[in-house]
PAKOL-816803 format. One record per residue: z, x, y of N, C-alpha, C, O in turn. Coordinates in steps of 0.02 Angstrom, whole numbers, plus 50000, padded with zeros to 5 digits. Each point is the difference from the previous one (the first is absolute). Last residue first. Layout:
<rs>
Z,X,Y,Z,X,Y,Z,X,Y,Z,X,Y
...
</rs>
This chain:
<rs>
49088,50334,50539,49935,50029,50036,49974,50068,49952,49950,50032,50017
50234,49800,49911,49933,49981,49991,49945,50040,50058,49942,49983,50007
50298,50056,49963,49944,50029,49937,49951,49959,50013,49951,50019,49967
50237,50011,50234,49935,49979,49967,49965,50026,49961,49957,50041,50015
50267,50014,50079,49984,49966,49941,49923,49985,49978,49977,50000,49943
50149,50090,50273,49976,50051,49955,49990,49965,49922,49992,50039,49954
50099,49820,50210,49925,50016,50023,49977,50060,49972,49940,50011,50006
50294,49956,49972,49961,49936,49969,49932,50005,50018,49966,49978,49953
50228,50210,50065,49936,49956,50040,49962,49979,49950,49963,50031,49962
50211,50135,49984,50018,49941,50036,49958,49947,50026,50023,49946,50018
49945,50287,49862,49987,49985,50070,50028,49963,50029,50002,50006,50061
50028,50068,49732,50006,50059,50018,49991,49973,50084,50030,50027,50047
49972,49822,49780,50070,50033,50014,49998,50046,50037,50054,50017,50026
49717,49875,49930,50060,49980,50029,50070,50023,50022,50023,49996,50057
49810,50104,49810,49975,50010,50055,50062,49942,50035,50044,50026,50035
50001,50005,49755,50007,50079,50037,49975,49980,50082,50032,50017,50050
49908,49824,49794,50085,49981,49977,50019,50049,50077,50027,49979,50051
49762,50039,49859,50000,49950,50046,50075,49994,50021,50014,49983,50057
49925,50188,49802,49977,50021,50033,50014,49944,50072,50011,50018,50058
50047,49931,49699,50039,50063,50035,49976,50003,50084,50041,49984,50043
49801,49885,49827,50087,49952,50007,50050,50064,50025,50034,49986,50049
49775,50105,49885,49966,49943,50041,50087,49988,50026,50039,50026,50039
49956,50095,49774,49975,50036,50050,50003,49955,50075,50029,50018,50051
49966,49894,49737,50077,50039,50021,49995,50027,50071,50036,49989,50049
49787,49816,49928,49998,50059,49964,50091,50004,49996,50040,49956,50018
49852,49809,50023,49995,50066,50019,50032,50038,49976,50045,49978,49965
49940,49789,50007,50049,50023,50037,49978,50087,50062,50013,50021,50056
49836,49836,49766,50027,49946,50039,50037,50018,50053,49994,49972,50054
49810,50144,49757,50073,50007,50058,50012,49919,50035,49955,49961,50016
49835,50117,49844,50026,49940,49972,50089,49997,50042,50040,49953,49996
49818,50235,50007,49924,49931,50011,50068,49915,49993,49996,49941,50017
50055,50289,49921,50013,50000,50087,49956,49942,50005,49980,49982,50055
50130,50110,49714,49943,49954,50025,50024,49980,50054,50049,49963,50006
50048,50235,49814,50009,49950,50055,49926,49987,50017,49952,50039,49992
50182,49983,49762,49939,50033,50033,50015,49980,50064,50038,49952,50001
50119,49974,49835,49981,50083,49988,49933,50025,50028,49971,50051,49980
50154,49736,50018,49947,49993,49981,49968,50063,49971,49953,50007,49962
50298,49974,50132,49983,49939,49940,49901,49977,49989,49984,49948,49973
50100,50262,50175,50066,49980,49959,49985,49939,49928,50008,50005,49939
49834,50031,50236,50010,50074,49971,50043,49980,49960,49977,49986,49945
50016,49854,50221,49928,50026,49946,50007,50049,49939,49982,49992,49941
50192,49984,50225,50005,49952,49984,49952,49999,49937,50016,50001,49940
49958,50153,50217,50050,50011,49957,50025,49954,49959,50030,50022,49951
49790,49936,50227,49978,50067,49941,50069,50022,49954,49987,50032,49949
50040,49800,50240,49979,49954,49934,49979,50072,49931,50009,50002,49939
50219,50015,50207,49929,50010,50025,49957,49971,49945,50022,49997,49943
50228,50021,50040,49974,49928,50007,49923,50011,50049,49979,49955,50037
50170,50222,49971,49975,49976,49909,50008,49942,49997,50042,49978,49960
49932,50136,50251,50004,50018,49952,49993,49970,49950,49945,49992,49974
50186,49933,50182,49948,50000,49998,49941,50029,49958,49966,49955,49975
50257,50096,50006,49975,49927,49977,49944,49969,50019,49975,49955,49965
50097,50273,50092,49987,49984,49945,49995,49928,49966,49972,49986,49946
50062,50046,50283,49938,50039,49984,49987,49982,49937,49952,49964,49986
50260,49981,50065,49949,49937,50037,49942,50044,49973,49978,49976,49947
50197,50163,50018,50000,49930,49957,49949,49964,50008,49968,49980,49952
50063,50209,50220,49960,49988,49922,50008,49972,49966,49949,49999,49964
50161,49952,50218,49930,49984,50025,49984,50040,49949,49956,49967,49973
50241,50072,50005,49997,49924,50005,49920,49999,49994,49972,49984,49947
50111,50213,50098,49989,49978,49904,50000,49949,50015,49975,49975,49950
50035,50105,50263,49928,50014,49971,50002,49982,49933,49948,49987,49970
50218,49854,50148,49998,50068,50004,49919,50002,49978,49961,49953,49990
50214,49863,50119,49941,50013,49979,49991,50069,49988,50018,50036,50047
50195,49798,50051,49974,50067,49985,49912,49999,49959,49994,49941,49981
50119,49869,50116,50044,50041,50058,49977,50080,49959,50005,50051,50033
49911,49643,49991,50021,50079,49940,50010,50063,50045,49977,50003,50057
50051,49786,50061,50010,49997,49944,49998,50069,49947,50043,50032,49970
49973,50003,50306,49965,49978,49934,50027,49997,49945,50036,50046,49979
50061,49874,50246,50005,50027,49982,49949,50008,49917,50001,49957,49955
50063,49850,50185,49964,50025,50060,50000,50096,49948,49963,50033,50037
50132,49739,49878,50038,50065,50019,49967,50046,50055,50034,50035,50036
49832,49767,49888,50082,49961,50019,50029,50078,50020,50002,50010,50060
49746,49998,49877,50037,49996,50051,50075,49938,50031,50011,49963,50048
49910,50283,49853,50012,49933,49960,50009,49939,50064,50044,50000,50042
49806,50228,50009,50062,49982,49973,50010,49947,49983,49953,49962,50011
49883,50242,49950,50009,49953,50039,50074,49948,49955,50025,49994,49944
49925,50255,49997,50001,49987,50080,50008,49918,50012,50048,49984,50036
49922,50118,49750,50072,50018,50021,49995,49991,50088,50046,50013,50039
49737,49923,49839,50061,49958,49967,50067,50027,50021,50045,49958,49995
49719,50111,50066,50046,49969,50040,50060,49966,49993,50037,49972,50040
49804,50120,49816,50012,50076,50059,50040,49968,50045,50037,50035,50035
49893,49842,49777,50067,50053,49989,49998,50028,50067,50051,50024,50025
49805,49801,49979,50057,49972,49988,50045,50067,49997,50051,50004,50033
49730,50046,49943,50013,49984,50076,50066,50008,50015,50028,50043,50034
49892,49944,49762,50015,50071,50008,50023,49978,50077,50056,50014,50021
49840,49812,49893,50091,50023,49932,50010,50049,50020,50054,50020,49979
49735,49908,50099,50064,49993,50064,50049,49990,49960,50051,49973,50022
49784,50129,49841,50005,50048,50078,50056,49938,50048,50042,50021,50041
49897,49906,49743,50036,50042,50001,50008,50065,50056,50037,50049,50002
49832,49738,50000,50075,49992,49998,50034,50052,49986,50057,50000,50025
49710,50067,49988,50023,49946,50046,50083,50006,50010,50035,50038,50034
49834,49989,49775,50011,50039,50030,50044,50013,50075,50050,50034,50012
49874,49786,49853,50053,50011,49967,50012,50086,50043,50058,50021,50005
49751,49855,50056,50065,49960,50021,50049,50036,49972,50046,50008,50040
49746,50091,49901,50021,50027,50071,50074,49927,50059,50027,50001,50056
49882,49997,49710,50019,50074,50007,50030,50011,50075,50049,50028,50024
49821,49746,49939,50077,50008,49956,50030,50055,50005,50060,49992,50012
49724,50002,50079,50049,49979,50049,50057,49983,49972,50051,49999,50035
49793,50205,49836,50006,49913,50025,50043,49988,50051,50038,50044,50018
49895,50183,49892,49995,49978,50061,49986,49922,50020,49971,49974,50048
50067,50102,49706,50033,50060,50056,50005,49990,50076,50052,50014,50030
49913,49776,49810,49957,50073,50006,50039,50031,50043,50028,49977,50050
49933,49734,49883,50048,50080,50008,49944,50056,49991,49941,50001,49984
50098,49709,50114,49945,50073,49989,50052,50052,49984,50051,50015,50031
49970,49753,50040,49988,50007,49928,49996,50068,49993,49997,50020,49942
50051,49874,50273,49932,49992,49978,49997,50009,49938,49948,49975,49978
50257,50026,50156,49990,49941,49961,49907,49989,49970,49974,49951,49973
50174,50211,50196,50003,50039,49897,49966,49943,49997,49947,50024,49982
50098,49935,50235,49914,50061,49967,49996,50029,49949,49957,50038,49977
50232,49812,50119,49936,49953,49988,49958,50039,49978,49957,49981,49961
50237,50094,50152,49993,50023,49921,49951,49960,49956,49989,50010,49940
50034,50013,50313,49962,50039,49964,49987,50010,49913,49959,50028,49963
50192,49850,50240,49923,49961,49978,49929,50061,49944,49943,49992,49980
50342,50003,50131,49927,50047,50049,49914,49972,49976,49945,50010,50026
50269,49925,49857,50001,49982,50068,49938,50030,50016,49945,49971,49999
50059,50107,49803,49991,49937,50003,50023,49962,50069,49966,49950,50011
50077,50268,49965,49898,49980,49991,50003,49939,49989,49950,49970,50022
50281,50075,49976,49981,50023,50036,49930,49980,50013,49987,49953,50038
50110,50049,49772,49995,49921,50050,49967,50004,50054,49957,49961,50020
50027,50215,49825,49977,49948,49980,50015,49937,50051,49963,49953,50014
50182,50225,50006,49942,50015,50017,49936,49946,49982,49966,49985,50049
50227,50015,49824,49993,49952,50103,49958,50044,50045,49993,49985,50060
50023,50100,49708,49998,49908,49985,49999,49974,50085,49969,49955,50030
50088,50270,49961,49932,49984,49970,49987,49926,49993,49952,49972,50027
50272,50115,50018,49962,50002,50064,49926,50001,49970,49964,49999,50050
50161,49974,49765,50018,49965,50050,49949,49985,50043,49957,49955,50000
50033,50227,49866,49986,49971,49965,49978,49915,50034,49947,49968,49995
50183,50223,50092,49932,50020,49990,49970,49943,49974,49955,49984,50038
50265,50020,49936,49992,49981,50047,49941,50006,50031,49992,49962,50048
50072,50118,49760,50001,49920,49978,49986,49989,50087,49963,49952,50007
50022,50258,49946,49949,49987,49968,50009,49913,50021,49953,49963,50017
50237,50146,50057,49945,50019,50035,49915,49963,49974,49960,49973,50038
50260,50078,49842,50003,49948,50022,49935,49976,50057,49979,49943,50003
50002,50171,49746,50040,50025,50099,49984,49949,50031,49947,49969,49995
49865,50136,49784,50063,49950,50017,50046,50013,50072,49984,50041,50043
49806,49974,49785,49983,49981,50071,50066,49998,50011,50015,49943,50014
49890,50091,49770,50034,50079,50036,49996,49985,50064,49985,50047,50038
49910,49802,49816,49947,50054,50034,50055,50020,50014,49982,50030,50051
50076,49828,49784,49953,50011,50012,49952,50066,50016,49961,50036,49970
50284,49901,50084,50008,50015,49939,49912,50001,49978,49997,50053,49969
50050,49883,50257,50033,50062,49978,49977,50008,49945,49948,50033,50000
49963,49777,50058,49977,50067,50043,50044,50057,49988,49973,50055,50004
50099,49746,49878,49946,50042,49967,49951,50047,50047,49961,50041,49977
50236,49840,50105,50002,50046,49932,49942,50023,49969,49994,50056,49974
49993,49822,50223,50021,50046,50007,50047,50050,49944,50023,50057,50006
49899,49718,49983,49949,50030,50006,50027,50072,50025,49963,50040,49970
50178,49783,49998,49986,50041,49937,49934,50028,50014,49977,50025,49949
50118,49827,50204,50008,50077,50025,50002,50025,49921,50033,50052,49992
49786,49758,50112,50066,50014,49972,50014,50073,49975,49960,50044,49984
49925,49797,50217,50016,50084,49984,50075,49978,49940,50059,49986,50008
49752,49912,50225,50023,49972,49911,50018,50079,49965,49968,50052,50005
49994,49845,50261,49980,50041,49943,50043,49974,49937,50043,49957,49987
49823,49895,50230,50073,50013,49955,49996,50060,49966,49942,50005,49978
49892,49813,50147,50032,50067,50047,50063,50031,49966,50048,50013,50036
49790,49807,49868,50084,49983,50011,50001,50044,50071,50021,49972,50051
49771,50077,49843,50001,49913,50028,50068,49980,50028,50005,49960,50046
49945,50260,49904,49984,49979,50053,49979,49934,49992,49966,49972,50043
50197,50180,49811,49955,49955,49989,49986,49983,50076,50051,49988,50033
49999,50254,49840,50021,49969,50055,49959,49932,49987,49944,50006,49974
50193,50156,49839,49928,49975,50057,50010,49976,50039,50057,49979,50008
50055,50202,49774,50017,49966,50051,49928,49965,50049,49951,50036,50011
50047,49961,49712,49993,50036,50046,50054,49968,50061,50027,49944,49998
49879,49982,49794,49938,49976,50066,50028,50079,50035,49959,50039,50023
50167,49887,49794,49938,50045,49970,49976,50012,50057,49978,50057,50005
50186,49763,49989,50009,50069,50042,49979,50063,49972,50031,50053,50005
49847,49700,50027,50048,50040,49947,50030,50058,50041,49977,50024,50051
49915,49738,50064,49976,50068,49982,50066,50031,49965,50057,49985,50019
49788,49782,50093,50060,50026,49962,49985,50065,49977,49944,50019,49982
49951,49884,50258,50015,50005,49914,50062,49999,49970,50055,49999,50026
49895,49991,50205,49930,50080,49979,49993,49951,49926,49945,49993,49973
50247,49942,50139,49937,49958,50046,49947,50050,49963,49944,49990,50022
50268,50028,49833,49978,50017,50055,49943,49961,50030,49968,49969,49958
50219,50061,49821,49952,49949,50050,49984,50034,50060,50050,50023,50026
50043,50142,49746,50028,49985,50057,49949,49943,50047,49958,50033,50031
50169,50120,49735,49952,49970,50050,50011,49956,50049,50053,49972,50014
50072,50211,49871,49960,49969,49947,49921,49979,50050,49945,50027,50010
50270,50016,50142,49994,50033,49911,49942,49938,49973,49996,49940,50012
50066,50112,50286,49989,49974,49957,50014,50046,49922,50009,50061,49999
50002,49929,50284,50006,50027,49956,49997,49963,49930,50031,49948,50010
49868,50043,50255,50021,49947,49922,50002,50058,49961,49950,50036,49993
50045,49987,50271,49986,50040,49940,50016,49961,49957,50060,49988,50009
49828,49911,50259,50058,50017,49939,49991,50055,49932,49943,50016,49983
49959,49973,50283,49981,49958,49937,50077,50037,49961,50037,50048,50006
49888,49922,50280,50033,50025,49934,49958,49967,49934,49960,49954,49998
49915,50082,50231,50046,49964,49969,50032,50002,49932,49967,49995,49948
49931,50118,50313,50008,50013,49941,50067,49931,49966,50055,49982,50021
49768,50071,50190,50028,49981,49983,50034,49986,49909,49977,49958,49961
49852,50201,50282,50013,49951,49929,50080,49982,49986,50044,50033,50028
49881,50138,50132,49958,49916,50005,49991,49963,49954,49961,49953,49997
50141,50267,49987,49923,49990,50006,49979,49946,50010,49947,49978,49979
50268,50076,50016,49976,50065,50042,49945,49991,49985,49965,50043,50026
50159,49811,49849,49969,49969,50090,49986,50069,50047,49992,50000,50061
50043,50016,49658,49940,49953,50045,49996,50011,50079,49952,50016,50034
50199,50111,49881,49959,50027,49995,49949,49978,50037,49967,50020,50048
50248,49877,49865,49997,50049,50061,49941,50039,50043,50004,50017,50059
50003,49856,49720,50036,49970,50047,50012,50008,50097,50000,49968,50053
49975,50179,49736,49938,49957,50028,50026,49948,50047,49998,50015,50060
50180,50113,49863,49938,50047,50034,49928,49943,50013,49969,49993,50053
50221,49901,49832,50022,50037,50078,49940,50027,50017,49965,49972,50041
50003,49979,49764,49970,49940,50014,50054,50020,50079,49974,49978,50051
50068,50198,49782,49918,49994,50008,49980,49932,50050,49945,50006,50027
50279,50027,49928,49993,50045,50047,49923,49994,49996,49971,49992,50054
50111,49835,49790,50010,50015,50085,50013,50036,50021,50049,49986,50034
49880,50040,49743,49968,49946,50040,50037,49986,50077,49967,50003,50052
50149,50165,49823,49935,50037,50003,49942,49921,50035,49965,50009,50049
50261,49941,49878,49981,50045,50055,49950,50020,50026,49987,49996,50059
50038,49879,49752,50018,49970,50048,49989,50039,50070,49966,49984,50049
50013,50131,49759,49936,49966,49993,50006,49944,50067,49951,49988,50034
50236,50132,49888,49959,50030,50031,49932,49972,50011,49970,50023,50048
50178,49856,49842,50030,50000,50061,49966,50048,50053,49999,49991,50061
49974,50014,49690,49973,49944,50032,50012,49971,50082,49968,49956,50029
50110,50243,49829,49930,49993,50020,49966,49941,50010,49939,49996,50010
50311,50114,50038,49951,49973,49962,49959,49981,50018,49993,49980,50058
50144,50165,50088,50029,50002,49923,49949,49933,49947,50009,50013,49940
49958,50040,50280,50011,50051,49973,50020,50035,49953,50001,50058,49979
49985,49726,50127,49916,50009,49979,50008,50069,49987,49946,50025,49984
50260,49893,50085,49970,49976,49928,49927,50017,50006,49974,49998,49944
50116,50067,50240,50042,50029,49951,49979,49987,49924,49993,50039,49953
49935,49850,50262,49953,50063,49993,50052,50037,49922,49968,50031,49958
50095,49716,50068,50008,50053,50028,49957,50050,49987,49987,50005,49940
50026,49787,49948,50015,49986,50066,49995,50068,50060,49987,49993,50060
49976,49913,49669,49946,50029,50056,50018,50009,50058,49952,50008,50038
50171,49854,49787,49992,50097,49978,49966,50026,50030,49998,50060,49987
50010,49693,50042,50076,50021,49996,49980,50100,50021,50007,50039,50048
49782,49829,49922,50053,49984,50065,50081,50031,50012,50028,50020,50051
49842,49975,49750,49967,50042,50044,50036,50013,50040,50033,50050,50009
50029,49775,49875,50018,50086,49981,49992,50052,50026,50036,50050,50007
49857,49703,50017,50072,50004,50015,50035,50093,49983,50035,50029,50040
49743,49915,49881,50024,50002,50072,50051,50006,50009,50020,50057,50013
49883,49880,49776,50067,50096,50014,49991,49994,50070,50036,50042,50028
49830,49782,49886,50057,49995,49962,50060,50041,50026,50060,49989,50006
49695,49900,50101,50034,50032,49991,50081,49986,49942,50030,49947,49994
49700,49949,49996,50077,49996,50034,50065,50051,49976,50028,50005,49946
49693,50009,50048,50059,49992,49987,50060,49987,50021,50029,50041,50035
49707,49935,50081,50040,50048,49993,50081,49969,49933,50026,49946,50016
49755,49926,50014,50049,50034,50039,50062,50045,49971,50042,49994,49956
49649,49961,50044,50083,50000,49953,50037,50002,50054,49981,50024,50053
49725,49956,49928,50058,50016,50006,50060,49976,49996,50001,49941,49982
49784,50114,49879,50026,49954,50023,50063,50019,50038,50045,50030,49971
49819,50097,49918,49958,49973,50028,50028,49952,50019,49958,49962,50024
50134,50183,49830,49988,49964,49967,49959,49953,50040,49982,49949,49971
49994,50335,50036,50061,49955,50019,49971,49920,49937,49961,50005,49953
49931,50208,50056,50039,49981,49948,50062,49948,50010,50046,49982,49965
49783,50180,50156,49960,49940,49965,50037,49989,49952,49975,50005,49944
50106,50144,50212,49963,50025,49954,49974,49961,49948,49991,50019,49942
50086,49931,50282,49938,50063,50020,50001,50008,49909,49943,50015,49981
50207,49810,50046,49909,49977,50021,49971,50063,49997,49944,50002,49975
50281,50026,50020,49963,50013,49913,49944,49957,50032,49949,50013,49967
50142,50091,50256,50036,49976,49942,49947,49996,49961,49946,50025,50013
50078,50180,50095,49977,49953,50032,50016,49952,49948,50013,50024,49944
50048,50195,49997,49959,50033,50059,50026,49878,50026,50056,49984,50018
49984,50264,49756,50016,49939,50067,49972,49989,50035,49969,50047,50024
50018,50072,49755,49978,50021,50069,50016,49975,50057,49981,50022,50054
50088,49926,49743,50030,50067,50006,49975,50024,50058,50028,50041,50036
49877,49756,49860,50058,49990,50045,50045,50047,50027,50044,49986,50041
49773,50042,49823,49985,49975,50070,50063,49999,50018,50022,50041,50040
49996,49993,49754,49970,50058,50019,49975,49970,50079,49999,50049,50037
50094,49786,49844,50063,50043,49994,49955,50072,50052,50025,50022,50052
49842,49819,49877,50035,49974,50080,50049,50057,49996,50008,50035,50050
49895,49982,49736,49944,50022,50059,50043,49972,50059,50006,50048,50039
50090,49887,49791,50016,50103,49984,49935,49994,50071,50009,50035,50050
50022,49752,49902,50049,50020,50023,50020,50065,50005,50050,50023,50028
49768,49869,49868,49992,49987,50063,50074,50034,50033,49994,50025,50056
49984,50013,49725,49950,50024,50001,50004,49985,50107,50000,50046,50041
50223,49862,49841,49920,50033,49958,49958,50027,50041,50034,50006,50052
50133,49808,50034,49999,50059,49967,49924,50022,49976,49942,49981,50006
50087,49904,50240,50041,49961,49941,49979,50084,49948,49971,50049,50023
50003,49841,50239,49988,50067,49961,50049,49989,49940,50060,49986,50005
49916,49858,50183,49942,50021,50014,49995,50096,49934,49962,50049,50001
50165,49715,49978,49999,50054,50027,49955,50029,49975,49978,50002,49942
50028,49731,50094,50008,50040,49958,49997,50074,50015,49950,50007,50035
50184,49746,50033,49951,50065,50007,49978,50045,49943,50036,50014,49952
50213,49848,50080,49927,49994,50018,49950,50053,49992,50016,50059,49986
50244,49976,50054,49974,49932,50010,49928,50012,49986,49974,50041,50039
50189,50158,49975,49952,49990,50027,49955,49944,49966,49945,50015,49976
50323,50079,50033,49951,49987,49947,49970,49973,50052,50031,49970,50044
50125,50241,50012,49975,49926,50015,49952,49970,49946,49964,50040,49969
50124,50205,50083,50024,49947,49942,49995,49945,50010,50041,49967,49967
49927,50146,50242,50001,50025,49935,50044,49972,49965,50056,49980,50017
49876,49985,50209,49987,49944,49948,49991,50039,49937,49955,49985,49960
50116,50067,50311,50004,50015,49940,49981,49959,49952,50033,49948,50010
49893,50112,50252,49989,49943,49959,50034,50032,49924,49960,50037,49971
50055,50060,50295,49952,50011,49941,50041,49949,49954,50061,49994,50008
49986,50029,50213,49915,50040,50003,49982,49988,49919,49944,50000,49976
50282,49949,50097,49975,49926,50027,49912,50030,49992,49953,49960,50006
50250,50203,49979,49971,49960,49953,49932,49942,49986,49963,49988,49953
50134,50218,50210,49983,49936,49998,49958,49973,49964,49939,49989,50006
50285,50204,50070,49899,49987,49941,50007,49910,50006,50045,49959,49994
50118,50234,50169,49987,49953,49959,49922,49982,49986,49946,50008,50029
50187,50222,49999,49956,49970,50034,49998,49933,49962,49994,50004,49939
50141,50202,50016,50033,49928,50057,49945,49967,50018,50011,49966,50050
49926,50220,49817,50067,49961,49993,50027,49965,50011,50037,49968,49962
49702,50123,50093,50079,50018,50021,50031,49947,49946,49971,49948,49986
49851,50201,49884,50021,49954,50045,50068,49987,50043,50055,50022,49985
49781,50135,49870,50053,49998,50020,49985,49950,50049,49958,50005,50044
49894,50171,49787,49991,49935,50031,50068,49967,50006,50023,49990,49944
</rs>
């Protein structure tokens, strides 16, 4: 996974407020007993801490940034998102929000950005307040993702998820989430219901077929200040990073791991299997209309 060098990154997509003290509230995931269980959700990622009945029900604003200014300095070039991982995370949000962007008005639609809030500890959101137990999410009251990048230590060090690829997998999943949320669909996780063939399985499924979309088109479409694509290599070990992180953030591995039995009655995300397969049908096709898990 290679970016151009000379391509400038636009900071202005994503929100730093790590190490910020968060004013107020109470977070939506505190120690002991409630916090080893969000910890095990939150490994799954998916929608903000309302989907896992742990926000504080009230909404927040966001932290005031501290490390912006830094961002800004050390993010400027395709070069630095090649050399650190927070700059890649920069990247990786605007070549994914280029492609949609792009995408919408080939369908009569109109696509509107949302921001990445990077964040530590915790974090105000319109969803809640939420720990960085919660996970990376998307809040569809803000239109914002939320992603602190210690979550990507424990997908490596955890599940053996690691490469730069996984974190960008990870990404194009969260705006997939916006995605259904422009399009008015991500309203069909909001019935409560799990099970192998709930409309939660089949949202989280979903996002990870146009996270696949996003790759098949990520070295083609272009930036558009340089007119040239932001990420400039993608390989087949790339796109197995993404597999395998899909993968082990399926709910039967998840199960297995910290309950030691799996229960398809009780899925939110879907299988390994499932999340591979959706991830595949995208990358492999490009077509957003090859997404529908709900038929």
């Amino acid at each position: 996974m290679q970016f151009d060098d000379d391509a400038d990154l636009d900071t202005s997509e994503v929100r730093d407020v790590r190490g910020s003290r968060v004013p107020g509230g109470r977070a939506a995931v505190g120690g002991g007993v409630a916090g080893i269980i969000a910890l095990i959700l939150g490994l799954i990622f998916g929608v903000g801490p309302d989907r896992l009945g742990l926000s504080s029900g009230e909404p927040e604003p966001v932290a005031t940034a501290s490390t912006q200014a830094e961002v800004g300095r050390a993010c400027l070039r395709g070069s630095d998102a090649n050399a650190r991982e927070d700059c890649r995370i920069v990247a990786v949000v605007n070549s994914v929000q280029d492609f949609w962007r792009a995408e919408f008005p080939r369908r009569q639609g109109r696509y509107s950005d949302a921001r990445t809030v990077m964040f530590t500890g915790r974090v105000n959101t319109a969803c809640g307040t939420a720990t960085s137990a919660v996970g990376p999410f998307y809040c569809p009251a803000d239109r914002q993702v939320y992603l602190d990048l210690g979550f990507f230590d424990d997908l490596r060090n955890t599940f053996g998820a690691g490469g730069p690829f996984s974190q960008a997998y990870v990404v194009a999943h969260e705006y997939g989430h916006h995605v259904q949320n422009l399009m008015g669909t991500l309203r069909r996780a909001q019935d409560g219901r799990q099970g192998a063939a709930s409309n939660s399985v089949r949202v989280e499924l979903q996002a990870d077929c146009y996270a696949g979309v996003w790759a098949h088109h990520a070295t083609t479409t272009p930036d558009e200040k340089t007119g040239r694509p932001l990420l400039t290599s993608l390989t087949e070990a790339d796109i197995g990073d993404g597999l395998d992180a899909a993968a082990s953030v399926g709910d039967d591995r998840i199960q297995e791991r910290y309950q030691g039995r799996v229960t398809p009655e009780t899925w939110t995300h879907g299988s390994a299997a499932q999340r591979q397969r959706w991830f595949d049908v995208g990358y492999r096709s490009g077509d957003m209309a090859r997404c529908d898990t709900f038929r």
